[in-house]
C-alpha positions in Angstrom: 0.8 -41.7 19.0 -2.5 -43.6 17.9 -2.4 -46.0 15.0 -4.6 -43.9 13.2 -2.3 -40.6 13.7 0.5 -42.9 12.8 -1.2 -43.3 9.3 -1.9 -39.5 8.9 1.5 -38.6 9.7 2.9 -41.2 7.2 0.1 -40.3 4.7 1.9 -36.6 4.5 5.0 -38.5 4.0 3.9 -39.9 1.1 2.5 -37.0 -0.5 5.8 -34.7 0.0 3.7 -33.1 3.0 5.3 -34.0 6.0 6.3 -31.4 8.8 8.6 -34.6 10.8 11.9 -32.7 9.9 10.9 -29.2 10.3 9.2 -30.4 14.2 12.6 -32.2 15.1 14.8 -28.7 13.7 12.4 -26.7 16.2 12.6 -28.7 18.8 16.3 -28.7 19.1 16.6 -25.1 18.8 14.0 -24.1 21.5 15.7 -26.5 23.8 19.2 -25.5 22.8 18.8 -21.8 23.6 19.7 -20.6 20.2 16.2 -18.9 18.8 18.3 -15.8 18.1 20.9 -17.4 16.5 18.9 -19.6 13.9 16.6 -16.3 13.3 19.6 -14.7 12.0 20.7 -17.9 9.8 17.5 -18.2 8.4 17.1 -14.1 7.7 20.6 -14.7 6.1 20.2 -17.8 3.9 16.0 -16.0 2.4 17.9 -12.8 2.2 20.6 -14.2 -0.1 18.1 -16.8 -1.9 15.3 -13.2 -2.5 18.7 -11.5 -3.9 20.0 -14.2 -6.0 16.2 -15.5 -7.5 13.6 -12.3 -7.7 14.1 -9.4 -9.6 12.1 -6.9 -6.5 14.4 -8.1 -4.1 17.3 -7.7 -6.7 16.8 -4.3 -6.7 15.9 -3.7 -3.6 18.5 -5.0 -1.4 21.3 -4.0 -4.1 20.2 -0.3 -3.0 21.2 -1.6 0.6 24.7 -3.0 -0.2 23.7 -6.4 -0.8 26.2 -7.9 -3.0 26.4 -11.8 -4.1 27.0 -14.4 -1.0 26.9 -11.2 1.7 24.2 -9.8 4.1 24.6 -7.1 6.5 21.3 -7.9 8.7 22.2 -4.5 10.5 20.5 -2.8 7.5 17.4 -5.1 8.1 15.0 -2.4 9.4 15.6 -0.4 6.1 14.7 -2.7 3.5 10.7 -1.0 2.6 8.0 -2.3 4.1 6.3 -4.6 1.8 2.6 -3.5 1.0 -0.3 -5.6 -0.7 -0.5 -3.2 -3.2 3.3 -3.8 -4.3 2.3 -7.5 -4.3 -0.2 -7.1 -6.4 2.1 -4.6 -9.1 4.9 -6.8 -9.1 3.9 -9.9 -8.3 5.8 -11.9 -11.0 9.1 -9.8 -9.6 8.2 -11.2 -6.4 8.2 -15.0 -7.5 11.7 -16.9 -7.1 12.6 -18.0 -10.3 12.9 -21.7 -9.3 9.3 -21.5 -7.7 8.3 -24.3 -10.1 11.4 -27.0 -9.2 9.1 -26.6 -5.9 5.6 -28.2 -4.7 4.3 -25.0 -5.1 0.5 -24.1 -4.8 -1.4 -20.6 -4.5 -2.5 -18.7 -0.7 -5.5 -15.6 -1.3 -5.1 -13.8 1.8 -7.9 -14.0 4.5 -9.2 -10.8 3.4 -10.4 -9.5 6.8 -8.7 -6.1 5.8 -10.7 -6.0 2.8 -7.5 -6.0 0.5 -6.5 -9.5 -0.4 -3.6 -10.8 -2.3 -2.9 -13.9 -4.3 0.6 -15.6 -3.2 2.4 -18.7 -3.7 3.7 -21.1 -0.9 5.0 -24.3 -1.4 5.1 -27.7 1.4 8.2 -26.6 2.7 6.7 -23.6 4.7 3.5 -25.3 4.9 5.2 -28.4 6.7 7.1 -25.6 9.2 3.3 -24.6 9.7 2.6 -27.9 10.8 5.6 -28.2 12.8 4.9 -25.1 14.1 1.0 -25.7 15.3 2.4 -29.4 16.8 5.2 -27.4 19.1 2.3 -25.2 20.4 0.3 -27.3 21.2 1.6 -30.5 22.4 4.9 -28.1 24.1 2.4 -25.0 25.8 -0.5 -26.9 25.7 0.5 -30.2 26.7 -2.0 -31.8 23.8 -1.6 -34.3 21.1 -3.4 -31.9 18.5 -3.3 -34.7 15.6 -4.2 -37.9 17.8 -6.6 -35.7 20.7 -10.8 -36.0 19.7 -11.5 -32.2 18.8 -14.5 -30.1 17.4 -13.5 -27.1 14.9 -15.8 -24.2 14.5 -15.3 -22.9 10.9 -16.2 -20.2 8.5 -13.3 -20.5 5.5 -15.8 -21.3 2.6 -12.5 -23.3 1.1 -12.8 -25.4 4.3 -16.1 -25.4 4.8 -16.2 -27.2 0.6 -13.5 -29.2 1.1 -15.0 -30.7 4.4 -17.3 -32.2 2.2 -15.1 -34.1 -0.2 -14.0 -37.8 0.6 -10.0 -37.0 1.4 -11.3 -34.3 3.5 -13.3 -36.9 5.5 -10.7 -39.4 5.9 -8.5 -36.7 7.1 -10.8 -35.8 9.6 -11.4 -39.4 10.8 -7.9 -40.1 11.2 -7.5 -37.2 13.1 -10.4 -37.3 15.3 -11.8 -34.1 13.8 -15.3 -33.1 13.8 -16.4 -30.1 11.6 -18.8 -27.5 12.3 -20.0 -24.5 9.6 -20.0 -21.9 11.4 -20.5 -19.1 8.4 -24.0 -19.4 8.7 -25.6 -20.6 11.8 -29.5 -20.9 12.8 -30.9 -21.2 16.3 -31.0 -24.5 15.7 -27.9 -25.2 14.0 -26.4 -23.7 17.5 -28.5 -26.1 19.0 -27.1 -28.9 17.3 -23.5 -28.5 17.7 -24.0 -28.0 20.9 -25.2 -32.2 21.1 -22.3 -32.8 19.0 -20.3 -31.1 21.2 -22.0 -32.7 24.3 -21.7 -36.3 22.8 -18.6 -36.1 20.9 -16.8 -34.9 24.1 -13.8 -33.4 22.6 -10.4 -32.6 24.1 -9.8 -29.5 22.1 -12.2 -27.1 20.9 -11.1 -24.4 18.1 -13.3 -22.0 16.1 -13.6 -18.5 15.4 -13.8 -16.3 18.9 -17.5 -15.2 17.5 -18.7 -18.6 16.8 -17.4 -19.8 20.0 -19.3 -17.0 21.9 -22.7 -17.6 20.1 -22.5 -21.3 21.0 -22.0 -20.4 24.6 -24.5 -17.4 24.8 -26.8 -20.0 23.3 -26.0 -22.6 26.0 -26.4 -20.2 28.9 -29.7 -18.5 28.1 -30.8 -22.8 27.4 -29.4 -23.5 30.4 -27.3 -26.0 28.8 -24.0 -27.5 30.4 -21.1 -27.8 27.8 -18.5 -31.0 28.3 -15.4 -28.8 29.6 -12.4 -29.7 27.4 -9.1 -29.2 28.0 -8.4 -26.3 26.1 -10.0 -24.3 23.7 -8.7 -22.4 21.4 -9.8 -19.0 19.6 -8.7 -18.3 16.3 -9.3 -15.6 13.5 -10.8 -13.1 15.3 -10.3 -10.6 18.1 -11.2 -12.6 21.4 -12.5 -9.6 23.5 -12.6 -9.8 27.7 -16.6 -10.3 26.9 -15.8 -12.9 25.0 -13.3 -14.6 26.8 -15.0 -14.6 30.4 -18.4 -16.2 28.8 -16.5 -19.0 26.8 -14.2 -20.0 29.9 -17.2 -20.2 32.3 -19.4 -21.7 29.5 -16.8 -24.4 29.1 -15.1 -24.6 32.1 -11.9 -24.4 31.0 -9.3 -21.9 29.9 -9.4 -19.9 26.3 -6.1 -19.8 24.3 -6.0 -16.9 22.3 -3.8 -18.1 19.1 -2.7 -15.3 16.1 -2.2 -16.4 12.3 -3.2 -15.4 8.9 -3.6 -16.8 5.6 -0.5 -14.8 4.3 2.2 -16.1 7.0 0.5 -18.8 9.0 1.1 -19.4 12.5 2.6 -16.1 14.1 1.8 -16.7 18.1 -0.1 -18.4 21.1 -1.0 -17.9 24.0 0.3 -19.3 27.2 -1.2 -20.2 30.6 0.1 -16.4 31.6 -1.4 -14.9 29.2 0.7 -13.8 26.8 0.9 -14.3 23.3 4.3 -16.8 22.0 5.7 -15.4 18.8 6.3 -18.6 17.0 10.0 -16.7 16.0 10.8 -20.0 14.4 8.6 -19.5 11.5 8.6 -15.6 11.4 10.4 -12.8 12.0 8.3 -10.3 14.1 8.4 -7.0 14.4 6.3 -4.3 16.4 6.7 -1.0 14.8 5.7 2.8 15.9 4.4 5.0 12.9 7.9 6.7 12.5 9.8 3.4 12.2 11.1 2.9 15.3 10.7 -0.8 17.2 8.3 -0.7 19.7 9.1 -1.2 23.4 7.5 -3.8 26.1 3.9 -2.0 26.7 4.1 0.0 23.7 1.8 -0.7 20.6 2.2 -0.3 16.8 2.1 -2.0 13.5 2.7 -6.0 12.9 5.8 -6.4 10.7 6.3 -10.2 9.5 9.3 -12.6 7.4 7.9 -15.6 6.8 11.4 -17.8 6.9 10.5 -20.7 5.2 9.1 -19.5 2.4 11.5 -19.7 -0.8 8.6 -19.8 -3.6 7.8 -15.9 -2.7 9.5 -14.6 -0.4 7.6 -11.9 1.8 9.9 -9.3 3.5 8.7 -7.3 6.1 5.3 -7.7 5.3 2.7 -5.3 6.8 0.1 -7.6 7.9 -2.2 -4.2 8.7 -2.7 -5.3 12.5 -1.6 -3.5 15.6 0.2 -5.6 18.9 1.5 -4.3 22.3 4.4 -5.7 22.9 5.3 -8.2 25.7 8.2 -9.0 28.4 11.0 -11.1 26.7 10.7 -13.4 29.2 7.4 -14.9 30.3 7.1 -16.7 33.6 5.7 -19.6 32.2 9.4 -20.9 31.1 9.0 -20.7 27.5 12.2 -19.3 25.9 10.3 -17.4 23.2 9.1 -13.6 23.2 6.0 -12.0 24.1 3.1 -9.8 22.7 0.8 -8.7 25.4 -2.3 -7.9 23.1 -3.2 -8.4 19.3 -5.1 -5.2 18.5 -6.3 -6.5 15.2 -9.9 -6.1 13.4 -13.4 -8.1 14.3 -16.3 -9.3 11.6 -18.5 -11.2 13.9 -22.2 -12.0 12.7 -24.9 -10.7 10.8 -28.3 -11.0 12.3 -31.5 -12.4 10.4 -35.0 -11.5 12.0 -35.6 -15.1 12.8 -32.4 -15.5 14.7 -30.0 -16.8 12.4 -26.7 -15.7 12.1 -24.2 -15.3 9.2 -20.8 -14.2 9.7 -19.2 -11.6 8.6 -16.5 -12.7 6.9 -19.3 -14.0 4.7 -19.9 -10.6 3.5 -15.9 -10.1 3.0 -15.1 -12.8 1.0 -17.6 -11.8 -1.7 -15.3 -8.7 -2.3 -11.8 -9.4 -1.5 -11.5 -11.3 -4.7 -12.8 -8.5 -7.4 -10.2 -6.7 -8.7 -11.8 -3.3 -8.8 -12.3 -3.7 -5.1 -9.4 -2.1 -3.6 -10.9 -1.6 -0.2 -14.4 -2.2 1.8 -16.6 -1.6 4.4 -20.2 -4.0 4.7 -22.3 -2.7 7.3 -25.9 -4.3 8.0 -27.9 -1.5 9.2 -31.2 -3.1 9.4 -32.3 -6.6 9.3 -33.1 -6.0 5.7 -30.6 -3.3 4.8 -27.0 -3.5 3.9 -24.4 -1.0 3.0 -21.6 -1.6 0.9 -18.8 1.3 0.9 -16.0 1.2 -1.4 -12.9 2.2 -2.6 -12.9 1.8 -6.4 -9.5 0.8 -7.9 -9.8 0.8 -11.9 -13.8 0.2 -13.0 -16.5 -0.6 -11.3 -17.5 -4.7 -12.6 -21.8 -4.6 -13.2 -21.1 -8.6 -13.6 -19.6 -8.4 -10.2 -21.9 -6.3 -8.1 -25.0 -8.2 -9.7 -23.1 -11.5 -8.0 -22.4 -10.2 -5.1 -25.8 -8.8 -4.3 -27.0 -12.2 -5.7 -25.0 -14.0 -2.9 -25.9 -11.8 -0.5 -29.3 -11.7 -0.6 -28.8 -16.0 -1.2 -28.1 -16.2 2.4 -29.6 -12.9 4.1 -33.3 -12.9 2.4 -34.6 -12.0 -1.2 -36.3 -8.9 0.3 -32.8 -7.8 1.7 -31.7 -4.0 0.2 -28.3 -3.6 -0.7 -26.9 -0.3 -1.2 -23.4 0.8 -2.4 -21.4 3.9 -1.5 -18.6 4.5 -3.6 -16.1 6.3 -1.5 -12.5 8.0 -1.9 -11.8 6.3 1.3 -12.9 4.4 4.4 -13.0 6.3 7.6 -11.4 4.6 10.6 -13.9 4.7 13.7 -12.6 6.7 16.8 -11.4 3.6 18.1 -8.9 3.2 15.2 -9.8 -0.4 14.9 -11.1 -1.3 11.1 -14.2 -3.2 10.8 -14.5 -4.2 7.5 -17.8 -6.0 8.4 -20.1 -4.5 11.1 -23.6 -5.6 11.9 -25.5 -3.0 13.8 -28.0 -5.4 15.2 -25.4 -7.5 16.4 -23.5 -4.7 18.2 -27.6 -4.3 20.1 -27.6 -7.6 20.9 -24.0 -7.8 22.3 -24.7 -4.6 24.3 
């Protein structure tokens, strides 16, 4: 530990923010042997605490034979999926009642399904995120993630604000961080993290699986060398073989593939064999079929998560709306916790500008997942001036809020840029199955 991580670590301390506990907890019970056992503890204790301090849960688990100070887990797989539009009803229902005796503070989904929710976490679970992140990857990846030099490539438009505030930058000099927008990016911009890159020489390299390709298809056709870290890591986005195979030979190193979301945080990483670590420490996992049934090793179906260290607002088999294949219990890497083989989840990637620059398109998402008449989306750029907007229309439509939207849009894609809405009763999966909720036709061109 560096003196400077030293500070960070015992700046979280002070501010009720530190993960120290939570890391040695995990620790023990990895190396112990007993995952299975403290899954079932923790199911038992948020079960008891959902029953005992929201009304949802009240009623819900009642309805299963919950009673006060008993669970039967056995009846786990019947309590109903919970949906973002049930959130969004009965959010209040869904709060613990002693949410504000906690440091509470409130998540909005990522939105890459187009239907975000507001939630409420507290530093609790966010310190068993931090624990969580530190066990992958100083335990599977063998690197001091707090005390290591690394470059992040970076979209959220909260980050991407609060990068620029002076905590933020103290942060990120006692961390050895260096942050890169990646939401929009011009030729030249691409150019110039490349230098930082190249200069900073970084252990660890994280970004979004898009913005880590366009930095690398940039380098090759430049002919430009890239300092090989140790690692880097994708995040965010679906890292496809494409993807993958340019970034490793671009960097000459190996691509991580790691899986969380705004809603639950850290969910899996990937391992030198490939497959993807549930972190079953911080939540319960399931893989489901469309009738219910868990899925088998090989199989695919629907994500199922328990967050179990959220107590502010407790999340019970959420359905994160992403699909896995399911993994071998055992990995031959050595690490005690289960497998998925393959995230099967959704993609944004970049919009395309006729002099080369590049927006991303989770851009274009996070201008609608906050309206409340938006209860589902679809932005398509079918021309290098011509956007389509489909949507599912919950309640009525907001002028105020289209006039802003198109005002954003049209901020970062070109005055002359059309924008056209479709109003629709629904959005139409593709053949693939796979839901783009941002799709850029020049971009799909490019990348074939």
């Amino acid at each position: 530990m560096t003196i400077k991580s030293f500070l960070y670590e015992l700046a979280l301390d002070i501010m009720g923010k530190g993960y120290r506990n939570q890391y040695r907890e995990l620790r023990d019970v990895v190396s112990s042997g007993q995952i299975s056992e403290f899954i079932k503890s923790k199911l038992t204790k948020l079960l008891l605490h959902a029953y005992n301090n929201t009304k949802y849960y009240r009623e819900v688990l009642s309805e299963l034979g919950t009673v006060e100070g008993k669970v039967n887990l056995e009846n786990f797989n019947k309590i109903p999926i919970l949906k973002k539009d049930i959130i969004r009803k009965r959010f209040s229902e869904l709060l613990s009642r002693d949410y504000k005796t906690r440091k509470w503070y409130y998540q909005i989904s990522g939105g890459s399904t187009g239907e975000p929710v507001k939630l409420v976490q507290d530093h609790y679970y966010s310190g068993w995120v931090k624990a969580t992140l530190r066990y992958y990857y100083r335990s599977m990846l063998g690197i001091d993630e707090i005390a290591s030099k690394k470059v992040i490539l970076w979209g959220s438009m909260r980050d991407i604000i609060k990068a620029s505030d002076l905590k933020s930058r103290i942060e990120f000099w006692l961390t050895n961080t260096k942050f890169l927008n990646s939401f929009r990016m011009t030729p030249e911009d691409i150019l110039r993290y490349i230098r930082v890159i190249n200069s900073f020489k970084p252990v660890l390299v994280r970004g979004y699986a898009g913005a880590l390709y366009e930095v690398c298809r940039i380098a090759e056709k430049k002919g430009i060398r890239l300092h090989s870290p140790k690692a880097v890591v994708s995040e965010s986005e679906v890292l496809t073989e494409e993807m993958r195979e340019l970034v490793e030979t671009a960097f000459n190193t190996k691509v991580y593939n790691y899986y969380g979301s705004r809603e639950v945080s850290a969910i899996a990483g990937e391992c030198d064999e490939g497959n993807m670590h549930i972190f079953a420490f911080n939540n319960y996992l399931e893989v489901i079929k469309p009738d219910g049934r868990p899925a088998k090793e090989g199989e695919e179906g629907y994500v199922i998560l328990t967050p179990l260290h959220n107590y502010s607002m407790p999340l019970i088999r959420y359905e994160i709306k992403d699909v896995a294949v399911v993994g071998p219990d055992r990995c031959k890497c050595g690490n005690p916790l289960p497998t998925l083989k393959q995230i099967l989840g959704r993609s944004s990637y970049y919009f395309v500008k006729k002099d080369g620059t590049l927006v991303h398109g989770l851009y274009f998402i996070r201008q609608l997942r906050v309206r409340d008449w938006v209860k589902a989306f679809q932005v398509i750029q079918e021309d290098y001036e011509l956007i389509r907007i489909k949507v599912v229309v919950d309640g009525e439509i907001d002028k105020r809020d289209v006039n802003e939207i198109e005002e954003r849009i049209r901020s970062v894609m070109g005055r002359s840029c059309e924008i056209e809405w479709e109003f629709v009763d629904e959005i139409e999966l593709p053949v693939s199955g796979k839901y783009l909720h941002s799709r850029s036709l020049i971009y799909d061109q490019m990348a074939s």
